[in-house]
C-alpha positions in Angstrom: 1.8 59.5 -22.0 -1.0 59.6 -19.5 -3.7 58.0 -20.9 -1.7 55.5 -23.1 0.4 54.8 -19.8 -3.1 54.3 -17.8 -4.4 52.0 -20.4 -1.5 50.0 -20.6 -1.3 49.2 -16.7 -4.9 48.8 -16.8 -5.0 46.1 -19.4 -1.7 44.6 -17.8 -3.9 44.2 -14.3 -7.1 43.0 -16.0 -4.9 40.0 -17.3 -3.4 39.5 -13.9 -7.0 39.5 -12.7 -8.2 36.8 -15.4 -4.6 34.9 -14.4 -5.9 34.8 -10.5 -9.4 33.9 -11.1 -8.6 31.1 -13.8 -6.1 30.2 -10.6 -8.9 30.1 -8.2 -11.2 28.1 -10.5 -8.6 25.2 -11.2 -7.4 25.2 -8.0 -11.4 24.9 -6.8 -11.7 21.9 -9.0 -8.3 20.0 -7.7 -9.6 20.3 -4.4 -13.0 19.2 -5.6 -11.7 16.1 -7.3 -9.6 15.8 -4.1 -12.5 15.5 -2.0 -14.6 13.1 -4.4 -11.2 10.7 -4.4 -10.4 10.3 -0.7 -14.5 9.6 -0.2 -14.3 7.1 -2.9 -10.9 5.6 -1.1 -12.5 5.8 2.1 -15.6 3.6 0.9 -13.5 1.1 -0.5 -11.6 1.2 3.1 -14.7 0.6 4.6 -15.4 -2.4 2.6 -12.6 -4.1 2.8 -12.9 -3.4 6.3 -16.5 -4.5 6.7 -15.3 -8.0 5.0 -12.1 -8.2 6.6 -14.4 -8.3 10.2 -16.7 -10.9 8.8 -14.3 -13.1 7.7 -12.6 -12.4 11.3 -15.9 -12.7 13.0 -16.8 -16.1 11.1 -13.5 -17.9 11.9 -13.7 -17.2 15.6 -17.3 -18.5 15.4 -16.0 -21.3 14.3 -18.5 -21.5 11.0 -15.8 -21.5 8.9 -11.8 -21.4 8.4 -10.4 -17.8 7.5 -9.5 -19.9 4.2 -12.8 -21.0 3.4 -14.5 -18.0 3.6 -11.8 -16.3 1.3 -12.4 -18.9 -1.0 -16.1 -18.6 -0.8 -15.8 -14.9 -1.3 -13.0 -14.5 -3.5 -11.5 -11.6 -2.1 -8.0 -11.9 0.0 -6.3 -9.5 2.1 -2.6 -9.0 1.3 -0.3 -6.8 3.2 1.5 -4.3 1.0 3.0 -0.9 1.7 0.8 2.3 0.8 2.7 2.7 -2.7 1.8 -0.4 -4.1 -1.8 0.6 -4.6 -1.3 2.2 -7.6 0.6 -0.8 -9.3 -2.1 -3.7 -8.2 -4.9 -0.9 -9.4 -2.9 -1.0 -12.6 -2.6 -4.6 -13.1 -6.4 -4.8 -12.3 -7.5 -1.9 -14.7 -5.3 -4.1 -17.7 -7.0 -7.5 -16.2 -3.6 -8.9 -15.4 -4.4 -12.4 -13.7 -2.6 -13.5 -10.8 -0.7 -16.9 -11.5 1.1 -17.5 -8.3 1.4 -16.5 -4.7 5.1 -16.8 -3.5 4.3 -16.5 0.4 7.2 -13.8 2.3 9.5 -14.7 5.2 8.9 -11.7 7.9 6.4 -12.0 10.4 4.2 -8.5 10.4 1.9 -9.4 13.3 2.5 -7.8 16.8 -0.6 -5.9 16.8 -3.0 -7.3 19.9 -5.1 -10.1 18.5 -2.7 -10.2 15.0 -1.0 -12.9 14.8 0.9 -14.6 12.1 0.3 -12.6 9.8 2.5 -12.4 6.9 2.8 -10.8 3.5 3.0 -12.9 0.1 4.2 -11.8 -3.3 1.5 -11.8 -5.9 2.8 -12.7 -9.2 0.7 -11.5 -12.4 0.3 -12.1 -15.9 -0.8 -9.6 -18.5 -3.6 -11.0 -20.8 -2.5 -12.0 -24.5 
């Protein structure tokens, strides 16, 4: 029973071993795709950002109204909570269209400098 009990617990460890180490590898790659996420996240932060403060910049130089340059540059900022991201990136990655912009009642400025800012509900449409 030695040997054949040796064997046996030898081979049982080897595939808790294998177990482990495939562990390690996956959980290296999660943590690599992690990584590779949140910098791609906090470029597009950055851009919005970066345009966010020119548009800002502009209107208080008085070149332009905050809704002229969004015009001119197509891109609006819209208040939304954290969650939402994944639904608008959905509706973007199907090339939903927005049809309408139903403007909300609350008032969510208060920060120093913010004011009247307010969210709006952005209706889609899914493509035919």
């Amino acid at each position: 029973m030695g040997e054949r009990h040796t064997s046996m617990i030898e081979r049982v460890l080897h595939r808790i071993e294998d177990h482990v180490e495939e562990w390690r590898n996956q959980d290296r790659a999660h943590k690599a795709e992690a990584e590779a996420h949140r910098e791609k996240l906090w470029a597009e932060a950055n851009q919005r950002q970066r345009l966010l403060a020119e548009a800002i910049a502009d209107e208080e130089a008085g070149r332009s109204s905050l809704e002229e340059i969004t015009k001119e540059h197509r891109v609006v900022f819209v208040l939304h909570r954290e969650e939402l991201s994944g639904t608008l990136e959905a509706f973007a990655g199907e090339k939903d269209r927005l049809v309408n912009v139903v403007p909300g009642k609350g008032d969510y400025g208060g920060g120093e400098g913010i004011e009247g800012i307010r969210g709006s509900w952005l209706v889609f449409e899914t493509p035919e």
